[in-house]
N, C-alpha and C positions, 0 to 999 in steps of 0.2 A: 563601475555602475552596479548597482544591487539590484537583485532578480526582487519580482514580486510574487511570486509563486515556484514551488519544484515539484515537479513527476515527471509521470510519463507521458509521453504521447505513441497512442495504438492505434492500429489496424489492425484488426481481427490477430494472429502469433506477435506480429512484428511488434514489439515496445522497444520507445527510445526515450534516455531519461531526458529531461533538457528542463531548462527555465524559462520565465515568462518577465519580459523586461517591457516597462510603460513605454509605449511609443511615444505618447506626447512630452513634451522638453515640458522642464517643471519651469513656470516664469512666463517664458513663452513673449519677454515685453507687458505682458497684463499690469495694470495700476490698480491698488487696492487700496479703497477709501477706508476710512476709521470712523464711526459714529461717533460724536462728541456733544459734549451738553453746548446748546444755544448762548447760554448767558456766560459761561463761566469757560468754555474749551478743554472742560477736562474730557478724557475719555470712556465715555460709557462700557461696565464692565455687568458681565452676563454670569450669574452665581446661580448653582444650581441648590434648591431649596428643599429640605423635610419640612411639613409642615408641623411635624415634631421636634425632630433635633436643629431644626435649621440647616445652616451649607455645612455639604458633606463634600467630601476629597471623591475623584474619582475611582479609586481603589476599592472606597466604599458604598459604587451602582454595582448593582446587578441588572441583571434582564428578567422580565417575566410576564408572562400569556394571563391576559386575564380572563377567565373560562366563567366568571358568576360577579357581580356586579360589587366591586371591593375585593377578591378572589384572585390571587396570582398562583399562578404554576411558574417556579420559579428556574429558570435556566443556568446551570453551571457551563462554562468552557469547558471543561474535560469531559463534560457529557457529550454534547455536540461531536466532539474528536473522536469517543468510541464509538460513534455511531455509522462513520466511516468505514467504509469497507475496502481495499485495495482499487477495485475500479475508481471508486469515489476520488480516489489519490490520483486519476489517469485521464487525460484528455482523450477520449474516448470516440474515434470519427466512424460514425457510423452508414455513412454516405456519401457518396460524391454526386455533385450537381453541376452544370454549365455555372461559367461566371453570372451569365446575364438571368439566372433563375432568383435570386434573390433580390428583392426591391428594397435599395436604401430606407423606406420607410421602416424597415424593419432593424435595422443599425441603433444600438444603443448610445453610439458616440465613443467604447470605449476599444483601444485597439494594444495589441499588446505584439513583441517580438518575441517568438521562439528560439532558441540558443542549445542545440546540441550540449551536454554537459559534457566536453573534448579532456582526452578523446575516445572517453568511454559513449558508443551509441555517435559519433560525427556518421563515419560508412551508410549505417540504415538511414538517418537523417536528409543527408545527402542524396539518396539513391530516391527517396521518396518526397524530396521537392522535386526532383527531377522528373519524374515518372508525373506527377501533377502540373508540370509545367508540357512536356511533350504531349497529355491527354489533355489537356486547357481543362481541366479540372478544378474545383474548391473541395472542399472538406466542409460537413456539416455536424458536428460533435458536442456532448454535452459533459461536463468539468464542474466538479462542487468549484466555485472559487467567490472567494468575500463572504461565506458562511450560505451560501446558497446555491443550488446546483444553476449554473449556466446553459443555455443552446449559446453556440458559437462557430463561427465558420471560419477554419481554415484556411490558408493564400496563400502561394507563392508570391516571393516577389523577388526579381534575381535568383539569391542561391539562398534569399533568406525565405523561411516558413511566418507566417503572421497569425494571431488569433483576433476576430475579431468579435464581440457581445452583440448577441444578437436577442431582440426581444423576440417570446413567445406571441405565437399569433393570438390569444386572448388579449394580449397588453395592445394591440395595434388595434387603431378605429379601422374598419372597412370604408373603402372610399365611396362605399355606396350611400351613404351617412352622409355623401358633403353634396348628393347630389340636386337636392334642395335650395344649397346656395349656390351650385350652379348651374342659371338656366342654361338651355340650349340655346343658340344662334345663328344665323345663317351668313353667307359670306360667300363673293362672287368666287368665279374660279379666276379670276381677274387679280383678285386680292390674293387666295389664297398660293399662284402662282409667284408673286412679289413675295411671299413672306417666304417663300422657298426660295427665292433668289438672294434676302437678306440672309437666310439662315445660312446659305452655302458661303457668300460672302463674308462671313463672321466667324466661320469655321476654324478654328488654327490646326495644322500639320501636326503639332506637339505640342500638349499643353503644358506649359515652363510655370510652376509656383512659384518661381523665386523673383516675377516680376508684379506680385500683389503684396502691396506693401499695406499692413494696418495704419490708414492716415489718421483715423479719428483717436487712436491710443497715441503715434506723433505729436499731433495739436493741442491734445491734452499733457503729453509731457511739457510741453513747451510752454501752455496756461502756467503750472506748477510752478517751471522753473522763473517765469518770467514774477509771478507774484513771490515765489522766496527773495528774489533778486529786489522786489521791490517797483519792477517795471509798471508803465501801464500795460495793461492787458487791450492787443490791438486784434477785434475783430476781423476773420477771415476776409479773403476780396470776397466782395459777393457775383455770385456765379449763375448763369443764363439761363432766366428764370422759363420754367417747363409752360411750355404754351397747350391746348390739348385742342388739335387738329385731327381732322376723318380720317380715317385708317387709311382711305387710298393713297392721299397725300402725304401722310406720317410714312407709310411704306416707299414712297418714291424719293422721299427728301434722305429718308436713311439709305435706301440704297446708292443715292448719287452718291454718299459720303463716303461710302466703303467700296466704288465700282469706282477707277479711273479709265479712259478711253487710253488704249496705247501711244506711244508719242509717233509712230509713225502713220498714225490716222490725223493725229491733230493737225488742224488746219490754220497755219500761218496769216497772216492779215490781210496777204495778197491774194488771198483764196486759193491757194495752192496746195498740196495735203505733203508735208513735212517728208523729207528722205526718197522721194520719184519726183525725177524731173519732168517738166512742162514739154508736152509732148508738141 
């Protein structure tokens, strides 16, 4: 597996060097369309253009700021790289916060594994998910990484360390923003006691990922393979169409589904309650 980053990872003295490996599986099952012309099926290709010389290779883009209107300041890579300073090279945590202080809203989606470089720096590594795991602690740390400096937080998970991209609070809308589209509404304590009763009922012990399967990438493999083959293509069964009934009643019909009565209360045909005998 190839790392996608190396330094270090600090706490104030301690530095340990390690790497940073994609957590997400590359593939993943995902299905990727091809654009193609309408009339003729070839496939659409995307050429980058001078408006002088025509298509240029990509060897011959550069980057550049434009600071006055046609005006580029024009960016070398080896600029950028001396511009680094050794911290700039280090995952840098300069906080620790409860897990629950962070709001997903703020998750850029991108999560990466940390990997001790063994077994120079395993010992500090080691010592210090442990120390994060015994305080239920996270790390909150900032990391040049993809040409840009990062906020990022920190995680144990088992014995492994995680980094995860976290956006800056200017990049995140405030939820006060969305308070407009939603009004306020009122609701019995009648109601609002059923939807505690559905939510505890709904609850799982453990939550198991490995029982959420992607059906609509399935279906679509299946479309694919069924039109290479030549098949007809047979529409899903169709499935129990959404009725939209009053909450109170939505709340009672869901909880009957998820609440069963014990079998030693059920009452048999004679009228007798299942498991005590007829006194």
């Amino acid at each position: 597996m190839r790392s996608s980053w190396k330094g270090y990872l600090k706490l104030s003295l301690v530095s340990v060097p390690v790497q940073a490996f994609n957590a997400q599986a590359t593939g993943g099952g995902e299905i990727h369309f091809n654009q193609l012309h309408a009339t003729c099926h070839s496939r659409i290709k995307y050429q980058k253009v001078c408006p002088i010389h025509g298509e240029v290779t990509k060897d011959e883009i550069v980057s550049g700021y434009e600071y006055a209107k046609g005006q580029y300041a024009i960016r070398e890579p080896d600029e950028v790289d001396q511009l680094l300073t050794e911290n700039d090279r280090a995952i840098t945590i300069e906080e620790f916060v409860s897990p629950n202080t962070i709001d997903p809203v703020y998750f850029d989606g991108r999560t990466y594994y940390l990997a001790p470089e063994a077994p120079l720096g395993a010992k500090s590594y080691a010592v210090l998910c442990a120390a994060m795991v015994e305080r239920k602690r996270y790390g909150i740390a900032r990391v040049v990484f993809s040409g840009k400096e990062q906020l990022v937080m920190i995680r144990p998970v088992d014995r492994i360390l995680t980094m995860s991209m976290l956006n800056y609070g200017a990049q995140v809308r405030e939820p006060e923003l969305m308070k407009d589209q939603v009004p306020e509404a009122t609701y019995s304590a009648k109601e609002l006691q059923l939807a505690e009763m559905l939510v505890d009922a709904s609850t799982s012990k453990r939550f198991n990922f490995s029982k959420y399967e992607d059906l609509y990438t399935k279906r679509l493999t299946e479309l694919i393979e069924a039109k290479v083959a030549g098949r007809e293509v047979v529409a899903p069964p169709e499935t129990e169409e959404i009725s939209v009934i009053n909450l109170m009643d939505a709340l009672k019909q869901s909880l009957s589904k998820k609440t069963k009565p014990p079998k030693k209360m059920a009452e048999s045909s004679s009228g007798r309650v299942k498991g005590k005998k007829k006194a």
